[in-house]
C-alpha positions as CSV (number, residue, x, y, z in Angstrom):
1,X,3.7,-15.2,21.9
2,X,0.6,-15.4,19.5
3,X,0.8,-14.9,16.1
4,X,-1.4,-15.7,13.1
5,X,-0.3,-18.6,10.9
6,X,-1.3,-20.0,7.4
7,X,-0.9,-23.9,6.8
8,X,-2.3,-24.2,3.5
9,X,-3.8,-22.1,0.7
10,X,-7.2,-20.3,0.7
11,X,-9.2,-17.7,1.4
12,X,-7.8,-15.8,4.6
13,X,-10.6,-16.1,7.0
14,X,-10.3,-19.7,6.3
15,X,-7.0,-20.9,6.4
16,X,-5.7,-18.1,9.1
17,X,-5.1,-19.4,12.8
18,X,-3.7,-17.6,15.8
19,X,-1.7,-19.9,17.6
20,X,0.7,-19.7,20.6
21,X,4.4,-19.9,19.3
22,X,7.6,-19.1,21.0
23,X,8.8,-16.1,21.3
24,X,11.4,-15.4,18.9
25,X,15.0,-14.2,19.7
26,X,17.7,-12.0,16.9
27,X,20.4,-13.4,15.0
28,X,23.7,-11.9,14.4
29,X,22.4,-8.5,12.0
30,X,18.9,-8.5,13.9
31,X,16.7,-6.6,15.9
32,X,13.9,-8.4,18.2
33,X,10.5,-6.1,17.5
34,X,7.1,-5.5,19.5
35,X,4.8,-5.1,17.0
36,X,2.6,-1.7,17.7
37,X,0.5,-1.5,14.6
38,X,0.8,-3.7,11.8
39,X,-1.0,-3.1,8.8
40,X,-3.5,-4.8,6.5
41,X,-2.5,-4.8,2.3
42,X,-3.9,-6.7,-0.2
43,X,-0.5,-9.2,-0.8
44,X,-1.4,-10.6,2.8
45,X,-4.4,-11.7,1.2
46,X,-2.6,-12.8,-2.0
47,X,0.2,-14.8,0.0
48,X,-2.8,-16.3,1.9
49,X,-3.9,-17.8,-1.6
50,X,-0.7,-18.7,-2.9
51,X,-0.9,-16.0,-5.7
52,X,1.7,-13.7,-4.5
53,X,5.0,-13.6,-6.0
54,X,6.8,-14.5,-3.2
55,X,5.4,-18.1,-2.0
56,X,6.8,-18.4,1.5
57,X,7.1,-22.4,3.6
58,X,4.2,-23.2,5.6
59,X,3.0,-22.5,8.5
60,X,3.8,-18.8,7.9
61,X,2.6,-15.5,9.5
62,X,1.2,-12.7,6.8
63,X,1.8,-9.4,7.8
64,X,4.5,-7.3,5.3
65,X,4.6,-3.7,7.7
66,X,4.4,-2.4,11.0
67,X,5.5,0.3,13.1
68,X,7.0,-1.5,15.8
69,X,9.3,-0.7,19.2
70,X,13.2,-2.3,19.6
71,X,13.4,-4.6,22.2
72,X,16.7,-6.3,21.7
73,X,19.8,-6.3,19.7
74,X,21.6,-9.1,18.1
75,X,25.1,-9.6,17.9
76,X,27.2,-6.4,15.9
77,X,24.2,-4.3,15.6
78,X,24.3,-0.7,16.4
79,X,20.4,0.9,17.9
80,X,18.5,2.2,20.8
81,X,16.5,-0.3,22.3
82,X,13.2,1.2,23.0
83,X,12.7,3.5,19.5
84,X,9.9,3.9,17.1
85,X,10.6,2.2,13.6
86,X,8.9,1.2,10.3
87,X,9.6,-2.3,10.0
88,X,9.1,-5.2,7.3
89,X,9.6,-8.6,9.0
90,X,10.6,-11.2,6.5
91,X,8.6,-14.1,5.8
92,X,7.6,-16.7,6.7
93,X,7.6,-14.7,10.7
94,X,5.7,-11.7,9.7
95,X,3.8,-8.7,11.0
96,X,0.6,-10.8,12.6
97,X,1.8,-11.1,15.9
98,X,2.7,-9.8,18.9
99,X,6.8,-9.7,18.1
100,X,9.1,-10.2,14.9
101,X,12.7,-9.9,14.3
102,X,14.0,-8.1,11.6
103,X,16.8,-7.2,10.2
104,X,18.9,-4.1,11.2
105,X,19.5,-2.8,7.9
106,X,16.4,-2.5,6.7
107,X,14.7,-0.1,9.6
108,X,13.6,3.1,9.1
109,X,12.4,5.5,11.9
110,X,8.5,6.3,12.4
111,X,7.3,9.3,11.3
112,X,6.8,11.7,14.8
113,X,4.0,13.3,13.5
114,X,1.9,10.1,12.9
115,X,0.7,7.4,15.6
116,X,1.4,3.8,15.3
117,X,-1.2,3.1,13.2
118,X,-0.5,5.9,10.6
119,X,2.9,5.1,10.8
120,X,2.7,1.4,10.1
121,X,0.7,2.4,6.9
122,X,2.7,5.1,5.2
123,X,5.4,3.0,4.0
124,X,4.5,0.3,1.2
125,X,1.6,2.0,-0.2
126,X,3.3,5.8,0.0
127,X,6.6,4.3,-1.1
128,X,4.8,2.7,-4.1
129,X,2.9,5.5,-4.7
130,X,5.8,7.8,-4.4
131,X,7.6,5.7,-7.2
132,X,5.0,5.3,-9.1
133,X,4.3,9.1,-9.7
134,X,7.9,10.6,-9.6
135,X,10.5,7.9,-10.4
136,X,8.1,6.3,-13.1
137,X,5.3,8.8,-14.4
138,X,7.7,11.8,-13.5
139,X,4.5,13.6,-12.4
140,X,3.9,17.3,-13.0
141,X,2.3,20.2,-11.6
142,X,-0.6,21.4,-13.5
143,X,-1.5,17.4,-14.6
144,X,-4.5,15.5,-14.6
145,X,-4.1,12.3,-12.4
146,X,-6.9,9.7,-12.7
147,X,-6.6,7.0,-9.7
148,X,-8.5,3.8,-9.3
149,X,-9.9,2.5,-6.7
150,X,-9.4,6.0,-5.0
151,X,-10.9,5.1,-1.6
152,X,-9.0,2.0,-0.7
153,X,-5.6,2.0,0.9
154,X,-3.6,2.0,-2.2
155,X,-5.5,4.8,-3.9
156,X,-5.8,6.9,-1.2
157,X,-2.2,7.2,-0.4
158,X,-1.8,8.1,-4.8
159,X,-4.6,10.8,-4.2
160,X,-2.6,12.5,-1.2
161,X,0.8,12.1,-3.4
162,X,-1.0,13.2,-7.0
163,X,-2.2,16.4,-4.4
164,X,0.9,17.4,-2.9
165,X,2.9,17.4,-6.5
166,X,0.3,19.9,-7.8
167,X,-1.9,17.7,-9.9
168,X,-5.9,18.0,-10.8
169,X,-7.1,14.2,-9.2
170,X,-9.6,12.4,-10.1
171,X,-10.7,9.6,-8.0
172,X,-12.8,6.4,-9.2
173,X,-14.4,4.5,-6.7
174,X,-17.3,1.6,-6.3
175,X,-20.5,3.7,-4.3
176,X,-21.6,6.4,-2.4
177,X,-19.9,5.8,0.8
178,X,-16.1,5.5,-1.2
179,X,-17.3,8.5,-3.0
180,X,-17.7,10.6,0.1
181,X,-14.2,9.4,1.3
182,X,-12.6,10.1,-1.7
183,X,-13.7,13.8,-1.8
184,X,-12.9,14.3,1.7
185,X,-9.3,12.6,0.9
186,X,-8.7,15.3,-1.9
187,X,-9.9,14.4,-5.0
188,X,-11.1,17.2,-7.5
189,X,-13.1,15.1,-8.7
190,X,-14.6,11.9,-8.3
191,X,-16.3,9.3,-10.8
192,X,-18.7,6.7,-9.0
193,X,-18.1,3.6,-11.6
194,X,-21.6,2.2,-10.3
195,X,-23.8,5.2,-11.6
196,X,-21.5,6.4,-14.1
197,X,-19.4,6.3,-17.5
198,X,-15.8,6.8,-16.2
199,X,-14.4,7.1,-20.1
200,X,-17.4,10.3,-20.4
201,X,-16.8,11.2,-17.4
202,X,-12.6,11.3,-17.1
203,X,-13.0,13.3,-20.6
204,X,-15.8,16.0,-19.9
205,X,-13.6,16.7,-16.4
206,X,-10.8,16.8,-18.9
207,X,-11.8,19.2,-21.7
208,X,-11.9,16.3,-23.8
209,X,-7.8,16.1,-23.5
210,X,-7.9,12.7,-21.2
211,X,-5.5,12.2,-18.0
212,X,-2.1,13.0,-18.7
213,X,-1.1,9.9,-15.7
214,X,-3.3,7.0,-14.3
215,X,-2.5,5.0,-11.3
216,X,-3.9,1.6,-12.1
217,X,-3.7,-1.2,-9.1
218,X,-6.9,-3.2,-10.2
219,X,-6.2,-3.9,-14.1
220,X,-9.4,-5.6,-15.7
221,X,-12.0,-3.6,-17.2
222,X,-10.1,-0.6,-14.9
223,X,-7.3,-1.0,-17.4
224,X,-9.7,-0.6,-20.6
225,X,-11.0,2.4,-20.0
226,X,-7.8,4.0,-19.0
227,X,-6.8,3.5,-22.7
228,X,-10.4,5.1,-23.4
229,X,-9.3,8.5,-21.6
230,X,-5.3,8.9,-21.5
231,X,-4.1,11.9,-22.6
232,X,-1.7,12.4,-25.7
233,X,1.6,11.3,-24.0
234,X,-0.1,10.3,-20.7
235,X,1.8,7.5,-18.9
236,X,-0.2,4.5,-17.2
237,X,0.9,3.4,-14.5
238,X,0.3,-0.6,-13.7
239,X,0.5,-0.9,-9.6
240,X,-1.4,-4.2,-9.5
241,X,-4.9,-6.4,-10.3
242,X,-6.9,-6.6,-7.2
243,X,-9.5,-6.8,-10.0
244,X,-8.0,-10.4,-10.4
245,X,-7.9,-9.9,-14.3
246,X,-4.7,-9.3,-15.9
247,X,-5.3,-7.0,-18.8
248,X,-3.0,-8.0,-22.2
249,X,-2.1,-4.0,-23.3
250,X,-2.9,-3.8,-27.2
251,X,0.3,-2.2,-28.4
252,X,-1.0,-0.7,-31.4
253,X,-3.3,1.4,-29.8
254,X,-0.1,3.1,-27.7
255,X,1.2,3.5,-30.9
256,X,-1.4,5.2,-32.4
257,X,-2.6,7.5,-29.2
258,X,1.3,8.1,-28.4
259,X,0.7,7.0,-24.8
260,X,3.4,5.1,-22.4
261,X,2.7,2.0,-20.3
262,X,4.6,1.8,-16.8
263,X,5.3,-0.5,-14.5
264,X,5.9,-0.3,-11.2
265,X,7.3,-3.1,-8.5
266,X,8.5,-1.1,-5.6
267,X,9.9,-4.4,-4.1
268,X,12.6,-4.3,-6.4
269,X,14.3,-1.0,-5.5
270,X,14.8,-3.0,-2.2
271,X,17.7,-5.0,-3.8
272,X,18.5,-2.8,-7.3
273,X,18.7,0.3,-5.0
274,X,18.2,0.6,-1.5
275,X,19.4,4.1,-1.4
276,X,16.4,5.7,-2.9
277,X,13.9,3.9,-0.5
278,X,15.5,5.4,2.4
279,X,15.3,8.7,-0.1
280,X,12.0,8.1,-0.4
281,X,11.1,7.8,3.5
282,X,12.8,10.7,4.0
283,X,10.8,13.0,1.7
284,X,7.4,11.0,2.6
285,X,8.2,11.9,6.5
286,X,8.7,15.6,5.3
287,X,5.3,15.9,3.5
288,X,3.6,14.0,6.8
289,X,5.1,16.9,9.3
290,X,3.9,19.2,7.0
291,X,0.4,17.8,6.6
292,X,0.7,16.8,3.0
293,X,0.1,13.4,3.7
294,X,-1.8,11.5,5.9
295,X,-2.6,7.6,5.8
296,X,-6.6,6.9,5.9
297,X,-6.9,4.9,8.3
298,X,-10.2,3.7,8.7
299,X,-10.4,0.9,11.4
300,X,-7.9,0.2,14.6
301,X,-8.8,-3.5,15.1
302,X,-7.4,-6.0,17.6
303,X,-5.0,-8.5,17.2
304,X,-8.0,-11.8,17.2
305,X,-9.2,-9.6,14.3
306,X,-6.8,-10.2,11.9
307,X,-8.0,-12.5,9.8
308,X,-11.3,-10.9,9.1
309,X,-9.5,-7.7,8.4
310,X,-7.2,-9.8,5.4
311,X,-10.4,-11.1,4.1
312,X,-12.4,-8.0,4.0
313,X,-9.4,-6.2,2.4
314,X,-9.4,-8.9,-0.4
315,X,-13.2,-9.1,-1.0
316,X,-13.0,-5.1,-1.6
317,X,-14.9,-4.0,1.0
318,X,-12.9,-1.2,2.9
319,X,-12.2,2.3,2.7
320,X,-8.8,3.5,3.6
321,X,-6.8,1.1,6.2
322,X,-7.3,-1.4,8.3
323,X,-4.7,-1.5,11.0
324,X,-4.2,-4.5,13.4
325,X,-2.9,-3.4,16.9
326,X,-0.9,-6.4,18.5
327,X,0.2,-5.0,21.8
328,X,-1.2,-2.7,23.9
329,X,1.6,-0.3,23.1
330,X,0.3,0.1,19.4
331,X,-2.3,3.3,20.6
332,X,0.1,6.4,20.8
C-alpha cells in the first residue's frame, strides 16, 4: 500500500514521503481499515516537528482521524466487515495511507447524515469542542462566546457547538476571506484582528460586559486580549497555541476580574473516561441529523496531496478542513 512517512523532524512538506509499504494485517483486538477520508489537524503538523506530546519512532505515518470502511477482523473481535466508522489509528501507522489497523475498542460508527469527508472531521475537533464548552465552561444559553481563530477547523467546529447551545458567538479571524466564512458558519458577529481592536470590539458587541466563555486554541497575543474582554465570571478556555507562544496567565488579574482559566486535553478522557467519549459521539451524531452541526470542509484533496495539505494547515493558511481521500471509496 502507500502511505506517507516521516523519518526525521521538520517542517511537513519537507520531511513527509509517500512510500510503498506492506500492507498491514490485525492483531488479536484489531480491525484491518480502508481509509475513506482522513483528515488534516494541526498535531499532524506538530508530530511532523517533534513538538507534539506524543513523540512517536521513526519512520511514522501522521494522520490522527478518518472515517474509514472494515475490511477484516482479528482474532476475538465482534463487527461487520464492510461498515462505516470513525477511526483513530495509533501511531506510528496512522491515517495517511491507503489502510490502518486499529483497535476494536476504540471505533465509533460514522455519522449517516455526513459523507466520508464530514465524517472523518467531526470527531477530534467536535469532541474537543464539545468538552471544552459543556464538560469544562458548562456553557449556557443566553452567553456570549468569543472564538479564535473562528474560520479554521478548530474554531469552526466551537462556532457550530457555541450556536447549537444557544449562545451569542463572536468569531475572530485573520482577513476578509475568513471573515466571510465565519459569518456564513454562524457567527453573530465577527472581529477581523487585521483591521480591528478585538478588546474594543469584543466589549462594544458586549455592552461593555465582556464574553462570559472564550475558546482559545492559538494562546499568544490571542490569550492577552482575552483577559482584556472576559466577562465577570467568564471561563477561558485553553484548547491549544497554533500561535506557537505559550502565554504564562498572570493570576492576580483572575483574582481581581473573578474570571476562571480552563483547560482542556480531550486526549485524556480517552484513558480517565472512555465512557463519556462515546457520550459525546452520540450527542454530536444527533445534532449532525438534525443540522446543528456540520464540519467545514473546505478542500477534498488526494492522497499525493497530503503533505502540502499538513503544511498549509500549520502555516495558517486554510479555512475550515482539509480532507485527504486515500481510496477511491472516500467520495460518498
Amino acid at each position: 500500500m502507500k502511505a506517507w512517512r516521516v523519518h526525521s523532524n521538520g517542517d511537513p512538506r519537507e520531511v513527509m514521503r509517500l512510500e510503498d509499504v506492506p500492507d498491514p494485517g490485525p492483531a488479536p483486538g484489531e480491525v484491518l481499515v480502508r481509509i475513506r477520508a482522513a483528515n488534516v489537524n494541526f498535531p499532524d503538523a506538530l508530530l511532523c516537528r517533534g513538538q507534539y506530546q506524543v513523540r512517536p519512532p521513526f519512520p511514522f505515518t501522521p494522520g490522527v482521524e478518518t472515517c474509514a470502511e472494515i475490511l477484516a477482523l482479528g482474532e476475538g473481535v465482534q463487527g461487520a466487515v464492510g461498515a462505516r466508522i470513525l477511526a483513530q489509528p495509533a501511531l506510528p501507522a496512522g491515517g495517511f495511507a491507503e489502510f490502518a489497523v486499529v483497535r476494536a475498542d476504540t471505533l465509533l460508527p460514522a455519522p449517516e447524515s455526513l459523507d466520508d469527508a464530514e465524517a472523518a472531521a467531526l470527531h477530534v475537533g467536535y469532541q474537543t469542542g464539545w468538552f471544552a464548552l459543556h464538560r469544562r465552561a458548562r456553557i449556557q444559553p443566553g452567553e456570549t462566546l468569543l472564538v479564535h481563530a473562528a474560520a479554521g477547523g478548530v474554531g469552526s467546529a466551537a462556532v457550530q457547538l457555541g450556536k447549537a447551545a444557544g449562545a451569542t458567538v463572536i468569531g475572530v479571524v485573520g482577513g476578509a476571506e475568513k471573515a466571510k466564512e465565519a459569518r456564513e458558519n454562524g457567527c453573530d458577529v465577527v472581529v477581523d484582528r487585521r483591521a480591528e481592536d478585538v478588546v474594543a470590539a469584543v466589549k462594544d458587541a458586549t455592552g461593555g460586559r465582556g464574553a462570559d466563555v472564550v475558546y482559545d486554541p492559538v494562546g499568544g497575543d490571542a490569550y492577552t486580549q482575552s483577559t482584556k474582554c472576559v466577562a465577570f465570571e467568564g471561563r477561558i478556555l485553553v484548547i491549544g497555541f497554533a500561535s506557537g507562544k505559550i502565554p504564562s496567565p498572570a493570576l492576580n488579574h483572575a483574582l481581581v476580574k473573578n474570571y476562571s482559566i480552563l483547560g482542556l486535553h480531550w486526549g485524556l478522557y480517552n484513558t480517565k473516561d472512555p465512557g463519556t467519549v462515546r457520550a459525546c459521539h452520540d450527542e454530536l451524531t444527533a445534532l449532525a441529523a438534525r443540522g446543528a452541526v456540520r464540519p467545514l470542509v473546505s478542500e477534498r484533496l488526494p492522497l499525493e496531496a497530503a503533505a502540502d495539505a499538513v503544511q498549509r494547515v500549520a502555516d495558517g493558511r486554510t479555512t475550515g478542513r482539509l480532507v485527504v481521500l486515500p481510496t477511491e471509496g472516500g467520495t460518498r
